[in-house]
C-alpha positions as YAML, in Angstrom:
chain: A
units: angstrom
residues:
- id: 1
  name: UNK
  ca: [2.02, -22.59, -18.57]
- id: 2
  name: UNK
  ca: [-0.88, -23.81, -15.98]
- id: 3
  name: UNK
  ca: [-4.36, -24.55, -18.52]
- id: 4
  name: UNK
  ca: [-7.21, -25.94, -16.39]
- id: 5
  name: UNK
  ca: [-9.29, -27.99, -17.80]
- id: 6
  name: UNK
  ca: [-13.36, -28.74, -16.63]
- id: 7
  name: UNK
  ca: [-12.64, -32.33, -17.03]
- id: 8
  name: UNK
  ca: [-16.29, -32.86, -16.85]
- id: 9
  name: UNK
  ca: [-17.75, -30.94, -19.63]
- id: 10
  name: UNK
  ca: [-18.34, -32.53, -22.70]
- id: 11
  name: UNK
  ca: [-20.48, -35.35, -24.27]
- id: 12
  name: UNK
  ca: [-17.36, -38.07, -23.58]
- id: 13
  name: UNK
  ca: [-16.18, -36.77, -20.30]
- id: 14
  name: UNK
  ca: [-14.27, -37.48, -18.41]
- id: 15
  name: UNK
  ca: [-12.74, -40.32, -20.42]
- id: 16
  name: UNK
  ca: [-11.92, -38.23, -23.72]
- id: 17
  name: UNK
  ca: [-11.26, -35.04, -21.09]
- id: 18
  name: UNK
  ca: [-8.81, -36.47, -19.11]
- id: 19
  name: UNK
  ca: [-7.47, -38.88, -22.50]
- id: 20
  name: UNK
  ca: [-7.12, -35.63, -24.54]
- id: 21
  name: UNK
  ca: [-5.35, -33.79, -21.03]
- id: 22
  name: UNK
  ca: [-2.48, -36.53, -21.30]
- id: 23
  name: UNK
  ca: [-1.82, -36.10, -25.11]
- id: 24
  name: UNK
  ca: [-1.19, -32.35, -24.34]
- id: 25
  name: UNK
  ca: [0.69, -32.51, -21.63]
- id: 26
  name: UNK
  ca: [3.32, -35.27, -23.25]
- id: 27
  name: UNK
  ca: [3.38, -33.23, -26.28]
- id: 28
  name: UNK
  ca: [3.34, -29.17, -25.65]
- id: 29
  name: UNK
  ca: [4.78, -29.98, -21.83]
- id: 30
  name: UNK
  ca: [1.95, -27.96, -19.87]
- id: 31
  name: UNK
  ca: [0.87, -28.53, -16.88]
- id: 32
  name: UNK
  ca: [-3.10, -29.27, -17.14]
- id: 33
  name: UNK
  ca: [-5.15, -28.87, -14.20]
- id: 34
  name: UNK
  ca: [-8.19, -31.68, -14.04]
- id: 35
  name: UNK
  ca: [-11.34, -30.43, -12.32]
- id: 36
  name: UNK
  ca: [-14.16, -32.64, -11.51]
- id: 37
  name: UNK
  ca: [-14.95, -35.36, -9.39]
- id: 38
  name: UNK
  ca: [-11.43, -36.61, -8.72]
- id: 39
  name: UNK
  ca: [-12.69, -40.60, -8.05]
- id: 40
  name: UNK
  ca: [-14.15, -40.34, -12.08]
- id: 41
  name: UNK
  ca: [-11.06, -38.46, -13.24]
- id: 42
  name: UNK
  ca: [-8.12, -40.89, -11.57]
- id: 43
  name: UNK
  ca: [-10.11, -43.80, -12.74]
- id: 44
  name: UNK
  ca: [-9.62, -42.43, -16.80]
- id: 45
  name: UNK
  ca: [-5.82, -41.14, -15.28]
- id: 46
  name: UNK
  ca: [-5.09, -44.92, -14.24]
- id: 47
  name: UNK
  ca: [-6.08, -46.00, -18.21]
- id: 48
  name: UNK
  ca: [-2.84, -43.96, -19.47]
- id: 49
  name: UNK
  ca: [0.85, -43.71, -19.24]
- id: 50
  name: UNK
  ca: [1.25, -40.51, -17.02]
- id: 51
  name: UNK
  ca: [4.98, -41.03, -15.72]
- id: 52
  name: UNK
  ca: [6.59, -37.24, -15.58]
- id: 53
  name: UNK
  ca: [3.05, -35.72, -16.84]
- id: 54
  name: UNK
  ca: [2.05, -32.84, -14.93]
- id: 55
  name: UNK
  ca: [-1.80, -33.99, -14.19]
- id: 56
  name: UNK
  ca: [-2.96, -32.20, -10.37]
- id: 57
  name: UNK
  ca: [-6.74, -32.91, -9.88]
- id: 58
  name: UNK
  ca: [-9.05, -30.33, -7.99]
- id: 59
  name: UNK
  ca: [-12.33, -31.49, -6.59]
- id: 60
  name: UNK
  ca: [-15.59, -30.62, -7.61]
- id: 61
  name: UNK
  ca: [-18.60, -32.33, -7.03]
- id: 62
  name: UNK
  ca: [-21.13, -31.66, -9.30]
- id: 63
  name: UNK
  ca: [-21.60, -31.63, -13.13]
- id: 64
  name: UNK
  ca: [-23.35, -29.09, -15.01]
- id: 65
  name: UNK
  ca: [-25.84, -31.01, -17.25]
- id: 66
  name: UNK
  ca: [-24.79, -30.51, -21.02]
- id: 67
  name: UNK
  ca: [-29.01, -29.69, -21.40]
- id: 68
  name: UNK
  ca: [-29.26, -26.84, -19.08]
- id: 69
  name: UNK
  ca: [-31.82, -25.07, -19.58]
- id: 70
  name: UNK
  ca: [-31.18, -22.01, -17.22]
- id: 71
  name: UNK
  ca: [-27.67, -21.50, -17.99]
- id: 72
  name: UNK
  ca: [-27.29, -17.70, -17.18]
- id: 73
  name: UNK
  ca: [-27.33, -18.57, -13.54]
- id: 74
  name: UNK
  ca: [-25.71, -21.56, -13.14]
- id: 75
  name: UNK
  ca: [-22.95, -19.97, -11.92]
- id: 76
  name: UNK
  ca: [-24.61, -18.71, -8.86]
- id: 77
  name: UNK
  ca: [-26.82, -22.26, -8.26]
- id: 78
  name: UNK
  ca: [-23.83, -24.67, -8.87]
- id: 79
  name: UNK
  ca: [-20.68, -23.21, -7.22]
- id: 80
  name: UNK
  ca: [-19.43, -26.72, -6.91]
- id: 81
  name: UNK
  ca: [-19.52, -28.05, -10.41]
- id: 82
  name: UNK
  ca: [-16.15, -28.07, -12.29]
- id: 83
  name: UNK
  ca: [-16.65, -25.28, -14.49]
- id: 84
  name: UNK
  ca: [-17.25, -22.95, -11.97]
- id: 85
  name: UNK
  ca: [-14.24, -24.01, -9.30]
- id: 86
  name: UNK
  ca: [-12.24, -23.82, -12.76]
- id: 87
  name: UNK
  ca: [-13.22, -20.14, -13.67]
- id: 88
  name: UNK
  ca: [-12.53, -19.57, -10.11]
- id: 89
  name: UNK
  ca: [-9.24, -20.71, -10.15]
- id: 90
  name: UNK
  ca: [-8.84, -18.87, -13.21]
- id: 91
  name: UNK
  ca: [-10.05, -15.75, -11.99]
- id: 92
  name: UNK
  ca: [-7.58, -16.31, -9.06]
- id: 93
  name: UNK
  ca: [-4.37, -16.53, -11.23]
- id: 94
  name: UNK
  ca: [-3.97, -20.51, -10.49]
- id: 95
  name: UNK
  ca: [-3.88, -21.03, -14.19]
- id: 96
  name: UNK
  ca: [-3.18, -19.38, -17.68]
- id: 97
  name: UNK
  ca: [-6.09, -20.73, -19.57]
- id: 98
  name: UNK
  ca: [-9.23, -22.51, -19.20]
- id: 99
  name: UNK
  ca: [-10.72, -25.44, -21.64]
- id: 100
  name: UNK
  ca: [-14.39, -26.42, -21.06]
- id: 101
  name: UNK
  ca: [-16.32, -28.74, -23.89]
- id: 102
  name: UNK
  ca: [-19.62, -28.21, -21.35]
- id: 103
  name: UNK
  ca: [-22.77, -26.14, -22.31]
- id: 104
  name: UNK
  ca: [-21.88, -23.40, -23.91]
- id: 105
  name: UNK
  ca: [-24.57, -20.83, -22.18]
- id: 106
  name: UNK
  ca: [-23.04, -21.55, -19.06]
- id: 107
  name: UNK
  ca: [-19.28, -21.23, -19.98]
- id: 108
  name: UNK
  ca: [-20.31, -18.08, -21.42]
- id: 109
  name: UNK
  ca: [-22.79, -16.76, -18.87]
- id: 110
  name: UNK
  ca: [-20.27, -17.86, -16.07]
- id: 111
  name: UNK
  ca: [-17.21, -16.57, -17.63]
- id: 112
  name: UNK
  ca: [-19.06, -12.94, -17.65]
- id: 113
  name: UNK
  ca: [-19.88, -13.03, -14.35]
- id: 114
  name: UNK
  ca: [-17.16, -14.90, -12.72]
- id: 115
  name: UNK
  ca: [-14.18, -13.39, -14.42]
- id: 116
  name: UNK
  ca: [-15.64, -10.29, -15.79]
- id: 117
  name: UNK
  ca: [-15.50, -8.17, -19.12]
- id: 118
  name: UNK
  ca: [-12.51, -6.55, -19.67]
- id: 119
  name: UNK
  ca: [-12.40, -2.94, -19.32]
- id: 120
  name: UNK
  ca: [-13.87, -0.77, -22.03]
- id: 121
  name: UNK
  ca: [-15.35, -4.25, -24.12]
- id: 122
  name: UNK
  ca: [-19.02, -3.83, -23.76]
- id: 123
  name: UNK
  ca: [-20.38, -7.59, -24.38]
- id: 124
  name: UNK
  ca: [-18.40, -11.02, -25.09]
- id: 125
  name: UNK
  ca: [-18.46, -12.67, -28.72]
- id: 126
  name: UNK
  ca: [-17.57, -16.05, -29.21]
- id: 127
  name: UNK
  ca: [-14.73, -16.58, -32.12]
- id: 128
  name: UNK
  ca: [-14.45, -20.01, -33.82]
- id: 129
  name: UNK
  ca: [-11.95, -21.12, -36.18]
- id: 130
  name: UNK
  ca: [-13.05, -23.11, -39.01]
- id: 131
  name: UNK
  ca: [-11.12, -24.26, -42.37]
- id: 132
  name: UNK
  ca: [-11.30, -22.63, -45.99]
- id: 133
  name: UNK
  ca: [-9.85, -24.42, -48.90]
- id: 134
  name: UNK
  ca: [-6.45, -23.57, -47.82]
- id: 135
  name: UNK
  ca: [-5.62, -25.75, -44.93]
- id: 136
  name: UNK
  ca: [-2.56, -23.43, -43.53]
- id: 137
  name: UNK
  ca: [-5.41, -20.82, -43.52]
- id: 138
  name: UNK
  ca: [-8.59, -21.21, -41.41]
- id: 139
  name: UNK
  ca: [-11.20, -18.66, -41.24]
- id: 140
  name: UNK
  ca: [-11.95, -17.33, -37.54]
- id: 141
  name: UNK
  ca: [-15.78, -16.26, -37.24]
- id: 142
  name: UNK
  ca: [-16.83, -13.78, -34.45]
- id: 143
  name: UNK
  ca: [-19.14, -14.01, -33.01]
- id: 144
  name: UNK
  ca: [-20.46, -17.35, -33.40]
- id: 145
  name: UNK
  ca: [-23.48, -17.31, -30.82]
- id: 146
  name: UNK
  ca: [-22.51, -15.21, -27.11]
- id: 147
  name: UNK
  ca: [-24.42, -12.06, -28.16]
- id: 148
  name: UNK
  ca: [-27.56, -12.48, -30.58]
- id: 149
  name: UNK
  ca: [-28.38, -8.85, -29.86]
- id: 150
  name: UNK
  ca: [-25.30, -6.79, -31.35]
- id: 151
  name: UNK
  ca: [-24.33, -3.40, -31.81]
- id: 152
  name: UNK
  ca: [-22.33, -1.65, -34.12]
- id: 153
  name: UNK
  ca: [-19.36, -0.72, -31.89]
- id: 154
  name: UNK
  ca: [-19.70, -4.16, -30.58]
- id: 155
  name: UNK
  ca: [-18.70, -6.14, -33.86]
- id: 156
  name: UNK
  ca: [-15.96, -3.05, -34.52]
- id: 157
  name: UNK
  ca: [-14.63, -4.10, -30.84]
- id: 158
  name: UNK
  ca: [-15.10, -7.67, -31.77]
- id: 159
  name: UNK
  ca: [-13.07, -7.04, -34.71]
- id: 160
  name: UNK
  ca: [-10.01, -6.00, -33.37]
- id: 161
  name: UNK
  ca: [-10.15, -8.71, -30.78]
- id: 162
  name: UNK
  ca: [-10.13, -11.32, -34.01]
- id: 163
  name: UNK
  ca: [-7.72, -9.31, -35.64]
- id: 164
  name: UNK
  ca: [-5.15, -9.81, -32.65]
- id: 165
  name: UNK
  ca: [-6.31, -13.59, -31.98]
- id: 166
  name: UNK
  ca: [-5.25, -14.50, -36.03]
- id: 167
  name: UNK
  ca: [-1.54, -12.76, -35.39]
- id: 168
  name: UNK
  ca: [-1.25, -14.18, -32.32]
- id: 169
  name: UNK
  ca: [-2.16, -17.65, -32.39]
- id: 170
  name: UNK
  ca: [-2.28, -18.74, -35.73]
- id: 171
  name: UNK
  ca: [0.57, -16.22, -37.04]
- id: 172
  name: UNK
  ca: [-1.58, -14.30, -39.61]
- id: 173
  name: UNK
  ca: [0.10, -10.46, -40.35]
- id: 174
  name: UNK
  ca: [-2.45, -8.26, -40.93]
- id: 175
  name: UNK
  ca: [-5.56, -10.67, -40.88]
- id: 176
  name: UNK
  ca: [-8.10, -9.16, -43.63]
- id: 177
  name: UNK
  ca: [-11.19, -8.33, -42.22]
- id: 178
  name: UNK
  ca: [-14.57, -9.07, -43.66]
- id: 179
  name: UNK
  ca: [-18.16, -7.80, -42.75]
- id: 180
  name: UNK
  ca: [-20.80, -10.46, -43.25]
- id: 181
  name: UNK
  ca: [-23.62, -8.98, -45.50]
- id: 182
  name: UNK
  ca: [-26.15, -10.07, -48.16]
- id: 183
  name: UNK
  ca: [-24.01, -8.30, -51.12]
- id: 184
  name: UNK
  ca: [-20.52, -7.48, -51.78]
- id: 185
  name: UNK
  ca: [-21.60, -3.51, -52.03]
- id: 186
  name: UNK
  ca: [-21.03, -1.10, -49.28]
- id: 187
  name: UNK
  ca: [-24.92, -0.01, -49.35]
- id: 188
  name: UNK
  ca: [-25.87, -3.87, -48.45]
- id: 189
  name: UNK
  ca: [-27.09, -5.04, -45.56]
- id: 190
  name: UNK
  ca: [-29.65, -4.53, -42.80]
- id: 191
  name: UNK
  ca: [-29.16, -1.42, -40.26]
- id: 192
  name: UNK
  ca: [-26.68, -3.35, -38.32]
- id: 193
  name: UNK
  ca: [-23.89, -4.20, -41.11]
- id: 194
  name: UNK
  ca: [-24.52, -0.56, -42.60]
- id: 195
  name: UNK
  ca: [-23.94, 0.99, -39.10]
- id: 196
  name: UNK
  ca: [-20.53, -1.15, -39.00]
- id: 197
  name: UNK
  ca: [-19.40, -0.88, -42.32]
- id: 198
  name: UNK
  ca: [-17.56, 3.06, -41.41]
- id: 199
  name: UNK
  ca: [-16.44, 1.71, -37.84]
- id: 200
  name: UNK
  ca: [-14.56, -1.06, -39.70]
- id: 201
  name: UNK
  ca: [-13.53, 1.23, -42.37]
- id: 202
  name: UNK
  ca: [-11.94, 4.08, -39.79]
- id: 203
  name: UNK
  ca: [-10.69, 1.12, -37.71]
- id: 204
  name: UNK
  ca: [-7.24, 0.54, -39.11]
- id: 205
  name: UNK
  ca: [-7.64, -2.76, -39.54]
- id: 206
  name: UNK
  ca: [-7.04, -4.42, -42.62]
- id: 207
  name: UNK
  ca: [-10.78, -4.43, -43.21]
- id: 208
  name: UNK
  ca: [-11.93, -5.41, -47.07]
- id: 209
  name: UNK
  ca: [-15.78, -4.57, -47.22]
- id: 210
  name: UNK
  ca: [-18.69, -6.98, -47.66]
- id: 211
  name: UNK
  ca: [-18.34, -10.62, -47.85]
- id: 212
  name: UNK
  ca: [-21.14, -12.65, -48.48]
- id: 213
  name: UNK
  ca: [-21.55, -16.02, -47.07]
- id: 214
  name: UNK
  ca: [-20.02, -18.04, -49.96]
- id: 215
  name: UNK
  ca: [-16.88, -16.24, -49.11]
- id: 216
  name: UNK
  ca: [-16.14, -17.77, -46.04]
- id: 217
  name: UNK
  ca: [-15.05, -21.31, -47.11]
- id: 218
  name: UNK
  ca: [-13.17, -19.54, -49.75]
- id: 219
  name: UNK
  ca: [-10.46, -18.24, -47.44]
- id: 220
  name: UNK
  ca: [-10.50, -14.46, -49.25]
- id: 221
  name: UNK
  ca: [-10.51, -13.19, -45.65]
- id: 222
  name: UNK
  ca: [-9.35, -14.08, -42.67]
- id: 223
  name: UNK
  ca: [-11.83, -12.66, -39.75]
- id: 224
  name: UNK
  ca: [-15.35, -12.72, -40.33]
- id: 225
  name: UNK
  ca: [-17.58, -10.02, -38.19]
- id: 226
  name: UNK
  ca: [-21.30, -10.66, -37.87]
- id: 227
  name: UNK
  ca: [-24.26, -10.91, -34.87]
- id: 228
  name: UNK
  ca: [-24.42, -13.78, -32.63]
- id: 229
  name: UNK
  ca: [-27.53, -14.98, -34.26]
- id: 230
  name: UNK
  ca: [-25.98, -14.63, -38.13]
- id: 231
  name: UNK
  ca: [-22.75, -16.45, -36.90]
- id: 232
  name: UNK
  ca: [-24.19, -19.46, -34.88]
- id: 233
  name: UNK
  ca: [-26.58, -20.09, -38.16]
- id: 234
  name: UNK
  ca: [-23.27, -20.18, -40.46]
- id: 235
  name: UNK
  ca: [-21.40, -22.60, -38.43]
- id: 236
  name: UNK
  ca: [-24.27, -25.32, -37.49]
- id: 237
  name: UNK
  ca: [-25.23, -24.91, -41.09]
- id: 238
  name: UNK
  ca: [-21.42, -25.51, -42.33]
- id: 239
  name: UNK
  ca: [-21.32, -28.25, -39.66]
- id: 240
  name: UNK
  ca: [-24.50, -30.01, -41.33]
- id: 241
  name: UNK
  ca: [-23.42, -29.25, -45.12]
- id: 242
  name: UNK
  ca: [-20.34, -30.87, -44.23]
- id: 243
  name: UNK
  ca: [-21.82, -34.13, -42.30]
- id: 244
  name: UNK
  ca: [-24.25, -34.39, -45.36]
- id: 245
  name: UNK
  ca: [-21.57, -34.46, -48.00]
- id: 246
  name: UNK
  ca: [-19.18, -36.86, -46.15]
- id: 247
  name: UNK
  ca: [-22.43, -39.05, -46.26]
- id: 248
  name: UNK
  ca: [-23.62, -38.87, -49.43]
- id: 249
  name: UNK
  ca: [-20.14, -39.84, -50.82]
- id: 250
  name: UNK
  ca: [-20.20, -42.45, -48.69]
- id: 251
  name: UNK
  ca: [-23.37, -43.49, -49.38]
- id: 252
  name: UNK
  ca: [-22.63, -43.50, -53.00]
- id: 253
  name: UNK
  ca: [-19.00, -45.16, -53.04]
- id: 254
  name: UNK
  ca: [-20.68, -48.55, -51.13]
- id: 255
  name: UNK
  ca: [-23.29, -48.75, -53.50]
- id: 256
  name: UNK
  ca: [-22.22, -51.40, -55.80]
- id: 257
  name: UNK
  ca: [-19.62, -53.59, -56.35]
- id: 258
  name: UNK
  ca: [-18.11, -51.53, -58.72]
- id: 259
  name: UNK
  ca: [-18.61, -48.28, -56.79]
- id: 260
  name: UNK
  ca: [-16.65, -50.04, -53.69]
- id: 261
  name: UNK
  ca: [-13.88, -51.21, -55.81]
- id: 262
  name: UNK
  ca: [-13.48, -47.22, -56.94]
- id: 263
  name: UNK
  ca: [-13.80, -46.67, -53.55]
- id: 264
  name: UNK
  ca: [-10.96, -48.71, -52.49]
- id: 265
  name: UNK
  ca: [-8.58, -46.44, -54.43]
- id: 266
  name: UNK
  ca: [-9.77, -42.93, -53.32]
- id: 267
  name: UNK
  ca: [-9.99, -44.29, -49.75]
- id: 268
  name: UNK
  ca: [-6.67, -41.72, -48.80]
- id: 269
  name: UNK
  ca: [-7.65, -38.79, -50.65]
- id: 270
  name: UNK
  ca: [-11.37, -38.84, -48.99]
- id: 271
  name: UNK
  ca: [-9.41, -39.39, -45.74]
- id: 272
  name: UNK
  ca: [-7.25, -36.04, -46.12]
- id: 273
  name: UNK
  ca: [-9.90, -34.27, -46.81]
- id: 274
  name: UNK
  ca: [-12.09, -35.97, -43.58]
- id: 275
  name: UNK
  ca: [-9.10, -34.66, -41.92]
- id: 276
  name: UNK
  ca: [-8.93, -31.23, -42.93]
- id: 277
  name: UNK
  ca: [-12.68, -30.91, -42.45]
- id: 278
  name: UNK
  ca: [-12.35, -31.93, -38.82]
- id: 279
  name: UNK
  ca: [-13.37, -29.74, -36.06]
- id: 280
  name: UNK
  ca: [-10.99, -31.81, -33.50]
- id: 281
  name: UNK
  ca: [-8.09, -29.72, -35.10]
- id: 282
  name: UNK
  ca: [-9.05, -26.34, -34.81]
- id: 283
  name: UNK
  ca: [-8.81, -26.10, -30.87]
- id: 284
  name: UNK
  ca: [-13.01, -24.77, -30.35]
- id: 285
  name: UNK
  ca: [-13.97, -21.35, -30.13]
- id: 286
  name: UNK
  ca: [-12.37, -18.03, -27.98]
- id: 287
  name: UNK
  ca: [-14.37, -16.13, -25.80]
- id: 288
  name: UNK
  ca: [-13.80, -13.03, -25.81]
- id: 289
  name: UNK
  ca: [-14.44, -9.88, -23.90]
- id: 290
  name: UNK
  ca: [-13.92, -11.57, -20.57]
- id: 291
  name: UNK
  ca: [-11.16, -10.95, -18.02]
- id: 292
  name: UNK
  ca: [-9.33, -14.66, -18.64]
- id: 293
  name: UNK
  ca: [-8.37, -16.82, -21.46]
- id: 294
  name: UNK
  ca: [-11.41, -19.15, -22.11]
- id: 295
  name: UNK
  ca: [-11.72, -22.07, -24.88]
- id: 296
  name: UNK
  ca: [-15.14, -23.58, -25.48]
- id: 297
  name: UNK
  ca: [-14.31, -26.78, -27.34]
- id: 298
  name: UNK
  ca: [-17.49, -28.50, -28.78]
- id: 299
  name: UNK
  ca: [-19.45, -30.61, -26.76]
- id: 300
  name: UNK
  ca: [-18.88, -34.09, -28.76]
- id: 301
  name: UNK
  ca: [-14.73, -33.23, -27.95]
- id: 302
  name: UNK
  ca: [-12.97, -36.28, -28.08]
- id: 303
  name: UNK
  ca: [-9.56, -36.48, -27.19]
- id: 304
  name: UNK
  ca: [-7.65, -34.97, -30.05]
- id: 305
  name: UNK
  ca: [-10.18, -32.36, -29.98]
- id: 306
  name: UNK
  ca: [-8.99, -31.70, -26.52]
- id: 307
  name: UNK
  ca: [-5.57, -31.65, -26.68]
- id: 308
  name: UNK
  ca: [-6.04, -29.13, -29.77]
- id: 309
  name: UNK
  ca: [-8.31, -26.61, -27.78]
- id: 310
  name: UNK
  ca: [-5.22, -26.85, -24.85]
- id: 311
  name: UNK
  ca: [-3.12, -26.83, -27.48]
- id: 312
  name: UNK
  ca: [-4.27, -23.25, -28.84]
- id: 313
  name: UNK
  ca: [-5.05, -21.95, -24.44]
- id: 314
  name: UNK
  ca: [-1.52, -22.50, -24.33]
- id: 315
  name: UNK
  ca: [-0.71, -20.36, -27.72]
- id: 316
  name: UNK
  ca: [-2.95, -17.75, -26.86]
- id: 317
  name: UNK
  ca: [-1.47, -17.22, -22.86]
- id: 318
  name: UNK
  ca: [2.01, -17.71, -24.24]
- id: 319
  name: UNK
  ca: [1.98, -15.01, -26.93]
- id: 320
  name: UNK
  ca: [0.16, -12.70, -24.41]
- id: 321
  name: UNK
  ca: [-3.42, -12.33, -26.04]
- id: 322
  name: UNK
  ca: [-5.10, -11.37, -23.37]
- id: 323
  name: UNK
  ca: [-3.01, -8.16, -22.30]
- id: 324
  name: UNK
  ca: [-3.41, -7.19, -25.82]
- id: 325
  name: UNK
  ca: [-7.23, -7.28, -25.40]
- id: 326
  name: UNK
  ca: [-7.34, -5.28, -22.24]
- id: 327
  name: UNK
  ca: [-5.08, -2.64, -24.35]
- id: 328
  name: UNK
  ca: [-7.90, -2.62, -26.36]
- id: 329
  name: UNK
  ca: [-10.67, -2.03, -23.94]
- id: 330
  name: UNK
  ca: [-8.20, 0.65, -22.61]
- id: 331
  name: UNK
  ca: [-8.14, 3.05, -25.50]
- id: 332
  name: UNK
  ca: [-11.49, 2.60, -26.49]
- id: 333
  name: UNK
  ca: [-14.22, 4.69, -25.61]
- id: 334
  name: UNK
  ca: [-17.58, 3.14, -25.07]
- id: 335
  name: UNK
  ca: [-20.89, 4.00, -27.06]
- id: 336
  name: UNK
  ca: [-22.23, 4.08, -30.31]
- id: 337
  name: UNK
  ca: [-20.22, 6.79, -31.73]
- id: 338
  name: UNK
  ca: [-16.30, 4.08, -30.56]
- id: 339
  name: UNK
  ca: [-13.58, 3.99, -33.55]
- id: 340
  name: UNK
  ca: [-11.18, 1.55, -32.87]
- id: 341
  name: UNK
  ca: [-7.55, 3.45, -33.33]
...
């Protein structure tokens, strides 16, 4: 497998980039294709043992800025920066997979235009992965902030695309489905969720109902189907929550003498669960609906956050995810009144 990687997205790139590029390829033996400004990028290559590493470095000369404020056209403005001569190559079959930690309008807005929606998907939905009190089973959230403006047949579409993502990369049979509502009952929610709820229910998916948002960290489903706008609120505020409570233990355990002493002793246990709170395991978010494999890992990647979002572009081209979602777009037929068979 071929991933390319836009070596120059990210808050830490190209140092945690290229760092995280070398811990893939020595451990899942994939070839990862750098692109950027190849002086930057053989400058971090020359910090790390590469012997037998399959590393090749294409040149692109400009950055897109992680603050972009027009992102839905970069594409067209910046043909040189490393995202874009990535999702080129992509689009061109010289790789499997691509993994960008850059501004997220602009890997979504290029992906669209550069690779293209698959066939039969009408818009693109972002799906992240995040953890649930069971740590062999993480909750994937779609979409999580590509299309604020949804429609019913777009979450039911969105839907199946998580559905095949969870058995596919993560090895979940059957992933149960959940619609994200204010109440558990079926006559809950605004026009949107009530317009989904029968899509979902003719689907054939293993779709339970209503969840509400308490749910989620709960693990008592394993897809979670909501608007752009809904889903980017849950996972910046779980992102905060989280932050907020790893401080305030902190903050408490160093108070006194005493408190640090206590401290001392619970220092592993608070370090598990650091660990199984930690975005840099969970390999970003999928977008999809576009004609390629693409990983947004967050922007403050470092390089174990890297090597995880390569690690799961590798999963998902390995197991064939793609070709699955263009089956989908296939059968499908487009407008409000689509069923998912």
């Amino acid at each position: 497998m071929k991933i390319i990687l836009d070596a120059m997205g990210g808050d830490s790139a190209p140092a945690e980039t290229v760092a995280g590029a070398v811990l893939a390829a020595r451990e899942f033996g994939v070839e990862v294709t750098l692109v950027g400004r190849r002086d930057a990028i053989s400058a971090e290559l020359a910090k790390h043992n590469t012997a037998g590493l399959r590393l090749p470095i294409v040149e692109a000369a400009s950055v897109i800025p992680m603050d972009e404020h027009q992102p839905s056209t970069v594409w067209k403005r910046m043909k040189d920066s490393s995202l874009v001569v990535g999702l080129n190559l992509l689009r061109d079959g010289q790789g499997d997979a691509l993994v960008s930690a850059g501004n997220t309008g602009a890997v979504v807005a290029s992906s669209l235009f550069i690779l293209k929606r698959v066939e039969g998907i009408e818009r693109p939905c972002l799906a992240t992965v995040f953890p649930t009190r069971d740590p062999k089973r993480p909750v994937l959230l779609a979409d999580a902030g590509a299309t604020p403006d949804a429609k019913p047949h777009y979450l039911a579409q969105w839907a199946r695309m998580g559905a095949i993502y969870m058995e596919y990369v993560f090895g979940q049979q059957r992933p149960r489905i959940g619609l994200l509502s204010n109440g558990e009952e079926e006559v809950k929610g605004n026009a949107l969720v009530q317009d989904t709820f029968p899509l979902l229910q003719a689907s054939g998916l293993n779709f339970v109902g209503n969840i509400e948002g308490k749910d989620i960290p709960g693990g008592g489903v394993d897809v979670v189907i909501t608007d752009g706008v809904t889903g980017n609120v849950v996972i910046k505020l779980a992102e905060g929550l989280g932050s907020m409570i790893l401080g305030l233990l902190k903050e408490e355990l160093t108070s006194s003498l005493l408190s640090k002493l206590l401290a001392a002793g619970l220092t592993p246990a608070f370090r598990r669960v650091r660990g199984r709170m930690d975005y840099a395991e969970y390999g970003g978010a999928a977008l999809f609906g576009v004609r390629g494999l693409v990983i947004k890992a967050h922007g403050r990647s470092n390089a174990r956050a890297i090597r995880s979002a390569i690690r799961v572009a590798n999963q998902a081209a390995e197991r064939g995810t793609l070709a699955a979602f263009e089956h989908i777009g296939a059968a499908e037929p487009a407008g409000p009144a689509a069923v998912i068979s």
